[in-house]
C-alpha positions in Angstrom: 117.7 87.2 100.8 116.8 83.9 101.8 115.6 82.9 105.3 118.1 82.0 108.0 118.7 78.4 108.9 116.2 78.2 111.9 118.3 76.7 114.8 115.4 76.8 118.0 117.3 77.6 121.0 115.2 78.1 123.2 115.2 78.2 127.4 112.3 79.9 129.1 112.7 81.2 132.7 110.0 82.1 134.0 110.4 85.7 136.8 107.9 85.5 139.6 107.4 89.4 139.1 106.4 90.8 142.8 105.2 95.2 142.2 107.3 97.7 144.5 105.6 100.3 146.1 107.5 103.3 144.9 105.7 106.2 146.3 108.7 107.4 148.4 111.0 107.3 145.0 108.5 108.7 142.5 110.1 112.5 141.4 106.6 113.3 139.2 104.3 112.4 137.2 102.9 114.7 134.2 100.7 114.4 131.4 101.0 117.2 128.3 98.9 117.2 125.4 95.8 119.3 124.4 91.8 117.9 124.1 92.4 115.3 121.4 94.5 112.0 121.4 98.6 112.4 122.2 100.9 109.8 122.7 105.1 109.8 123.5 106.5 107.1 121.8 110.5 107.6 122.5 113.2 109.9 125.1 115.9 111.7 124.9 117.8 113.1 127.6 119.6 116.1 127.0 122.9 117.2 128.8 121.9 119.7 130.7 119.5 117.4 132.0 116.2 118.0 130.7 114.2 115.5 128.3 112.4 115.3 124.6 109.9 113.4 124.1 108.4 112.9 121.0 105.0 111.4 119.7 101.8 112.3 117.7 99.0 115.0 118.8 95.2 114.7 117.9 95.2 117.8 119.2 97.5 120.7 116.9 99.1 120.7 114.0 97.8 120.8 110.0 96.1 117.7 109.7 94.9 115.0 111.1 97.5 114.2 113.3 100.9 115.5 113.5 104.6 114.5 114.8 104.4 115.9 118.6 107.7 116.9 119.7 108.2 118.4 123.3 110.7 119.3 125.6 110.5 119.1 129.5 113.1 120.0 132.4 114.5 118.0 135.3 111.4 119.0 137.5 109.0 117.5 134.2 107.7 120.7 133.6 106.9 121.7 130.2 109.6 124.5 128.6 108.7 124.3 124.8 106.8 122.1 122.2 106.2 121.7 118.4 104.4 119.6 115.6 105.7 118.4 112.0 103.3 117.3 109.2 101.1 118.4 106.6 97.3 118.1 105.7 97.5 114.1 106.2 98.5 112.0 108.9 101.8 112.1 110.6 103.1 110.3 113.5 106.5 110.5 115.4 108.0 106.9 116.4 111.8 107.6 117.4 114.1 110.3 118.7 117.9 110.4 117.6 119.9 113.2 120.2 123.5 114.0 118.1 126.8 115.6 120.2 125.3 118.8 119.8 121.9 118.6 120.9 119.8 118.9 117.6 117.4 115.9 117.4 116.6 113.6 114.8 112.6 112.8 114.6 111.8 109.7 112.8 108.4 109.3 112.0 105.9 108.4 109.1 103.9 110.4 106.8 100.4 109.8 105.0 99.1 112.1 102.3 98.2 110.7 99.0 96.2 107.4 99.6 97.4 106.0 95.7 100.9 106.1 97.9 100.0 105.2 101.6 102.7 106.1 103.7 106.6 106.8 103.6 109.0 107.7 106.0 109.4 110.9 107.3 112.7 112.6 109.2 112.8 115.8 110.7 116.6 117.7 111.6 115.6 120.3 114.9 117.9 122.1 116.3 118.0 122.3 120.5 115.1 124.3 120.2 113.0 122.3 118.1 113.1 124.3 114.6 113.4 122.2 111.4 116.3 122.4 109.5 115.0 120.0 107.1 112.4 117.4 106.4 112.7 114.4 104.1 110.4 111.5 103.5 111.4 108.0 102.0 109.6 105.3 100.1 108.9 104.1 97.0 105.1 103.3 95.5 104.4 100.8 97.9 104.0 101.2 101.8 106.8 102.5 103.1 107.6 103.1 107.5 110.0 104.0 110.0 110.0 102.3 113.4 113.8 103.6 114.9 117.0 105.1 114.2 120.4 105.3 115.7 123.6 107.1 115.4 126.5 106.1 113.4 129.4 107.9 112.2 128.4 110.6 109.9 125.1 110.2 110.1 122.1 107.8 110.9 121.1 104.0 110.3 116.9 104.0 109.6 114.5 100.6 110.0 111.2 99.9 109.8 109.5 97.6 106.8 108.5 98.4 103.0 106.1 97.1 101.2 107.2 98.4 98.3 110.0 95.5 97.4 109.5 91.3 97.6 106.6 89.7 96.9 104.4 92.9 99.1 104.1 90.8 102.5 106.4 93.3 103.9 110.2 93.1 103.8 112.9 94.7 106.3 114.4 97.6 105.4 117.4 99.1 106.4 118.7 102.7 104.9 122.0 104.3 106.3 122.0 108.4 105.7 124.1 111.3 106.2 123.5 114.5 108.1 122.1 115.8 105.1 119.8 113.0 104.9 120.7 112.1 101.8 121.0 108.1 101.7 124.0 106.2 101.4 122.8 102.6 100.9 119.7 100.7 101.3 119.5 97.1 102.0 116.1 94.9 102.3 115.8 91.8 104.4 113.0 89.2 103.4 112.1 85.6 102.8 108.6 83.8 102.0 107.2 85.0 105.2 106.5 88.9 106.4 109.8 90.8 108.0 109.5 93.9 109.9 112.9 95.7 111.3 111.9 97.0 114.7 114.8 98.2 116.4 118.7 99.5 116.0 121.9 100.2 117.6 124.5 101.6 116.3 128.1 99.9 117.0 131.8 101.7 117.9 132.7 99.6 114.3 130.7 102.2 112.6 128.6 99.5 111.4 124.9 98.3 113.6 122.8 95.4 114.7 119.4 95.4 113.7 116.3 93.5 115.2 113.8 91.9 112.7 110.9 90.1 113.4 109.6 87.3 111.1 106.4 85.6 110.4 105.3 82.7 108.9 102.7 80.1 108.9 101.0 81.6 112.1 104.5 81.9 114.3 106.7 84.7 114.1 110.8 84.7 115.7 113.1 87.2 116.4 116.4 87.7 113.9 119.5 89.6 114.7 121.3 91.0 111.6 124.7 92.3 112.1 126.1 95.3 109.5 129.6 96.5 108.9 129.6 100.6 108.3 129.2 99.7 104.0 125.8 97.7 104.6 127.7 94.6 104.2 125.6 91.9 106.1 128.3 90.0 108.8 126.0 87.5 110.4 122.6 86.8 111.6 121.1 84.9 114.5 117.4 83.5 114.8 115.5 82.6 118.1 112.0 82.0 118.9 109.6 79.4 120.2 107.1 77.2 119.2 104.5 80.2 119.0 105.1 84.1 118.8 107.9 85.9 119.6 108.4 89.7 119.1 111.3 91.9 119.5 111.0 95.7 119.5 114.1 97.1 121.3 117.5 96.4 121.6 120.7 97.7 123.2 124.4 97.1 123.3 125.9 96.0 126.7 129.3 96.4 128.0 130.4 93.1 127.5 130.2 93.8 123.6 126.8 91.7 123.1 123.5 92.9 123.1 119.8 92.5 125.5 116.6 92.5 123.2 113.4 93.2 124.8 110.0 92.0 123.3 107.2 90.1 123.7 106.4 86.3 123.6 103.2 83.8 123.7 102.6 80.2 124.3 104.6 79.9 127.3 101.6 80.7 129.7 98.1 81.7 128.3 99.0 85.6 128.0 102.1 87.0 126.5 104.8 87.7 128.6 107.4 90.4 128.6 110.5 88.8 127.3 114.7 90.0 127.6 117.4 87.6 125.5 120.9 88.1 125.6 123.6 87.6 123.2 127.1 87.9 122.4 128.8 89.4 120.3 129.0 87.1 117.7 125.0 86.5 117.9 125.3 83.4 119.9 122.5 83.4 122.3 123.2 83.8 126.1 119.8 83.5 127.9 116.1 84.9 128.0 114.2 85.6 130.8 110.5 86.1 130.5 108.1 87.7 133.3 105.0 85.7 135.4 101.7 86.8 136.6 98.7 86.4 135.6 97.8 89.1 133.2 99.1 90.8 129.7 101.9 92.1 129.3 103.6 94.6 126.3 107.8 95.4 126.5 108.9 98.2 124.1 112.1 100.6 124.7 114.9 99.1 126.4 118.3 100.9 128.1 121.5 99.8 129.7 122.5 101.4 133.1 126.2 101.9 133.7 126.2 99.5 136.2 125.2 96.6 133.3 121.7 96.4 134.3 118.9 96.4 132.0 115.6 97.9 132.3 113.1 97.5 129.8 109.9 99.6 129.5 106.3 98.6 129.0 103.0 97.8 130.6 100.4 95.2 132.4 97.3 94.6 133.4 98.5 91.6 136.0 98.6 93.9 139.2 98.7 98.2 139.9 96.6 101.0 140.4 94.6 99.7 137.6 93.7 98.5 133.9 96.9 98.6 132.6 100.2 100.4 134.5 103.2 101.4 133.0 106.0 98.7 133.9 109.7 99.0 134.5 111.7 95.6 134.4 114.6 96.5 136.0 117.3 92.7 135.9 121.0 92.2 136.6 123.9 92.0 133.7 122.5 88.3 133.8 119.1 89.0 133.9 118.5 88.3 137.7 114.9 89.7 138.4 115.4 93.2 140.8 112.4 94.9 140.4 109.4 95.6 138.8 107.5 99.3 139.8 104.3 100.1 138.1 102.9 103.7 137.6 99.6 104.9 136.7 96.0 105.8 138.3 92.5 103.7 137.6 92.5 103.8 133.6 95.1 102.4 131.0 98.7 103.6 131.1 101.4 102.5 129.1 105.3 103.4 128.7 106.9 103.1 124.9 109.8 104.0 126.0 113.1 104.7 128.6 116.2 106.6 129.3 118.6 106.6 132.0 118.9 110.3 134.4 122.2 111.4 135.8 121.1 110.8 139.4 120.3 107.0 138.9 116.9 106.7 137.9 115.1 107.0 134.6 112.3 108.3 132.8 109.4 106.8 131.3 107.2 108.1 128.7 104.2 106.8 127.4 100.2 107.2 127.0 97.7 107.7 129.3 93.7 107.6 128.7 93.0 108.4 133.0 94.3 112.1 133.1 94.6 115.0 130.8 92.1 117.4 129.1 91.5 115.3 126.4 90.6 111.5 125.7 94.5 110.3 125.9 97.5 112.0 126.8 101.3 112.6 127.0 102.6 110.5 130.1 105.8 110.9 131.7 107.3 109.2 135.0 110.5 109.9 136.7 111.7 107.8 139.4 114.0 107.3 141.9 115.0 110.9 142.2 114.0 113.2 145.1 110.4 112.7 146.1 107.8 115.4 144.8 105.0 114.4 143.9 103.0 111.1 143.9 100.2 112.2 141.9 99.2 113.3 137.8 100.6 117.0 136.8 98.4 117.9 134.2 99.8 120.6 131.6 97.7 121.9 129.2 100.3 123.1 126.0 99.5 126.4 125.2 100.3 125.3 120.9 97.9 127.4 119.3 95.2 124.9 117.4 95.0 126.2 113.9 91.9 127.1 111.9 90.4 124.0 110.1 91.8 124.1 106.3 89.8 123.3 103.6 88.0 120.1 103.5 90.1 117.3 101.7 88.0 114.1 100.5 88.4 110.8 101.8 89.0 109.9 105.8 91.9 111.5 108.2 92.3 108.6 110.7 94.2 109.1 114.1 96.7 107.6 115.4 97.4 105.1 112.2 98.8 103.3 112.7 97.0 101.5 115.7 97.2 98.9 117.9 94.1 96.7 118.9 92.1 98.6 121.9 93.4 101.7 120.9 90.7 104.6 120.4 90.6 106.3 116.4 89.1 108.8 115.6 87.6 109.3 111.8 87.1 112.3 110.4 85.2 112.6 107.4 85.2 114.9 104.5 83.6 118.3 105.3 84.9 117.5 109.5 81.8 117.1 111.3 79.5 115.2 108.7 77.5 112.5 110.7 78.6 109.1 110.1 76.3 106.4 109.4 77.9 103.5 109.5 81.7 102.4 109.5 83.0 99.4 108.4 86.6 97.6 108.8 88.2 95.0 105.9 90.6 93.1 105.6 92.4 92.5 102.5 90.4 90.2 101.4 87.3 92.0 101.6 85.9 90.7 104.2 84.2 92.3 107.0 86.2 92.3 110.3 84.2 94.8 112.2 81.3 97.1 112.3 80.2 100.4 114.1 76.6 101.9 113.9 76.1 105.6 113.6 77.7 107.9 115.8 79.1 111.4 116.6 82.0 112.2 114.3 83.7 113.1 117.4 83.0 110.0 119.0 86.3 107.4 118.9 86.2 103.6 117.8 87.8 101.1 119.7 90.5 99.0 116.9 89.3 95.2 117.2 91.1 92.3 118.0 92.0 91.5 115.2 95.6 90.3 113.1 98.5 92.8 112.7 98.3 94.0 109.1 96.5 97.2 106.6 92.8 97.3 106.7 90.4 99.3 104.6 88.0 101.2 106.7 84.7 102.5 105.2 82.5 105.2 106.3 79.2 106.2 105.0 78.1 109.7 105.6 74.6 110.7 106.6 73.8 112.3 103.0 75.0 109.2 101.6 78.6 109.8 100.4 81.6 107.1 101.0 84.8 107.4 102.0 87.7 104.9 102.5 91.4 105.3 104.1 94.0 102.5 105.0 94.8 101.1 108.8 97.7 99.7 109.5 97.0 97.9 112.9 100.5 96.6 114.6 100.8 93.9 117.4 
């Protein structure tokens, strides 16, 4: 499909964004996990108002990282969890709850590296057994990033590599309840497209988010489906720089808020909310201040119209990095801005509305926990119970190690820069001698002497795209395995 007439639109407001202190109206904050690496990347709340989370665990499972799903009450505390995957890598990116509580998991899968990675969705009942797992690709790579309910079944994005010209193309899949897919639609031009987020529409049809880069700039793109795949319109915003959507929501007046991220306005990115309406005509953005970084990820309607949208900064809190709650008007009038989090780096991926008022976060925390990163989750603005970390230890059994595989297990992959991997080798607990990132042009991107095979590495700084990472063992043997590092 070609590229979108590219109309630039584009009126920055700029939020003086002052923190709350929000002792008095924080219900509890708890970490779950294990003593490896666990992260929640999406919520669910359930009607008898408890919450899923779901995520990926260093620390259980088969391989060398697992889908982490978990369920928690109203109080936060822990009443059951699970993990999906095989002897490779999997990771849980979305959560889908249907009418009668089962849960749809989207996630990815990584087994065979002459493949790399396809989707992978998981059916649980309300209890969190299968009742049946599918993956999705073709020969290239091939990933989930969200899902949302339409009639019958589900509409799945993320990005393939396995169509266009292999910069990475938008893809769009509409399935049943069986899973079984319906139709499949790609969006791509010259550039590289990525489909971030979803919503599904009373029409039966959806709106997806895309993001697309080119020449060093990237902008946001709104596609509009009918329930057949049939494409109704698209819109395109962005700046002079980059611009990033990864959420989006319908609103009440029938349009829809994207949250995101955007650079070039100040010398950090900003968190960043654009309205439109429902014919994709654009309203007006809103983009926060201070002087810091800033990441925006899940994003939620209240009933009232407002929007809050979920993330993280460094520009004021407890410390490092906080989790972030933008909570704006139906017009996108600044009304407040809590962080949560202790001395190290926390960050919320995603949000979902409670049926006193207030919401819960979920996220990542490296400052509490048994292990090196854990589970986060934050309620607020119920009754106050606690202003400090819960820690919960989940009593999942952690397996016997299976037989050594060749090659690398690398967790979480994919990464974001900063992030902490950690590399196992063939055999588990060989010594590395030296570890080495490329890009794909072979070039050397980063290094890491010889450590501990226990030991994480930090991701560089380094462009969004799949890197080869090399590790040489202390008796001499190589081993490679793809990284796909995201914004």
């Amino acid at each position: 499909m070609s590229a979108p007439n590219r109309s630039r639109t584009l009126l920055l407001a700029l939020v003086l964004v002052i923190p709350r202190a929000v002792d008095a109206q924080l219900t509890w904050q708890r970490t779950y996990g294990g003593f490896g690496s666990d992260q929640a990347l999406a919520v669910e709340a359930t009607a008898d108002t408890a919450y899923v989370l779901v995520g990926s665990t260093g620390s259980f499972g088969s391989g060398g990282g697992d889908v982490y799903l978990v369920r928690v009450d109203s109080a936060g505390a822990l009443v059951w969890s699970t993990t999906f995957g095989g002897p490779g890598v999997e990771q849980g990116v979305d959560l889908v709850r249907t009418d009668d509580e089962h849960l749809l998991v989207v996630g990815n899968s990584y087994i065979d590296p002459a493949l790399g990675y396809d989707g992978l969705l998981v059916r649980a009942d309300p209890m969190g057994a299968a009742l049946w797992e599918r993956t999705y690709g073709q020969a290239g790579w091939d990933l989930f990033n969200a899902a949302a309910t339409v009639p019958g079944g589900w509409v799945v994005v993320g990005q393939t590599f396995s169509t266009g010209d292999g910069s990475g193309e938008a893809w769009i899949i509409r399935i049943d309840q069986a899973g079984d897919t319906l139709w499949t639609r790609t969006y791509g031009s010259v550039g590289s497209e990525e489909a971030t987020a979803v919503v599904g529409l009373p029409d039966g049809g959806c709106a997806v988010v895309v993001n697309t880069a080119l020449d060093g700039g990237q902008d946001i793109i709104l596609l509009r489906y009918d329930p057949d795949g049939e494409l109704l319109w698209q819109t395109n915003w962005g700046g002079v720089a980059w611009d990033e959507g990864r959420s989006v929501t319908s609103t009440v007046d029938g349009g829809f808020a994207v949250g995101g991220i955007t650079e070039g306005i100040v010398p950090y990115r900003t968190m960043l909310l654009v309205k439109f309406d429902g014919a994709g005509a654009f309203l007006w953005n809103e983009v926060t201040y201070g002087q810091g970084t800033w990441e925006a990820h899940g994003i939620i309607e209240l009933q009232n119209g407002d929007l809050c949208v979920a993330g993280s900064t460094d520009a004021f809190g407890a410390g490092g990095a906080d989790m972030y709650m933008w909570h704006t008007s139906a017009t996108g009038t600044y009304i407040e801005g809590p962080t949560f989090g202790g001395l190290e780096q926390d960050e919320a991926f995603d949000v979902t509305a409670t049926i006193d008022g207030g919401y819960v976060l979920v996220g990542r925390t490296n400052g509490a926990g048994p292990g090196p990163q854990a589970v986060l989750g934050v309620k607020h603005f119920g009754a106050p119970l606690s202003g400090g970390f819960t820690e919960t230890l989940d009593p999942l059994p952690i397996p016997d190690l299976r037989p050594a595989t060749p090659g690398l297990l690398l967790h979480p992959n994919p990464a974001r820069p900063g992030d902490a991997i950690i590399v196992t080798l063939a055999g588990g607990n060989a010594q590395r001698r030296s570890v080495v990132l490329l890009d794909q042009q072979g070039r050397q991107v980063a290094g890491w002497p010889g450590s501990h095979p226990s030991e994480p590495l930090r991701v560089p700084s380094v462009a969004p795209g799949i890197y080869m990472l090399h590790a040489l063992s202390a008796d001499g043997s190589r081993s490679a395995a793809p990284l796909l590092i995201t914004p």
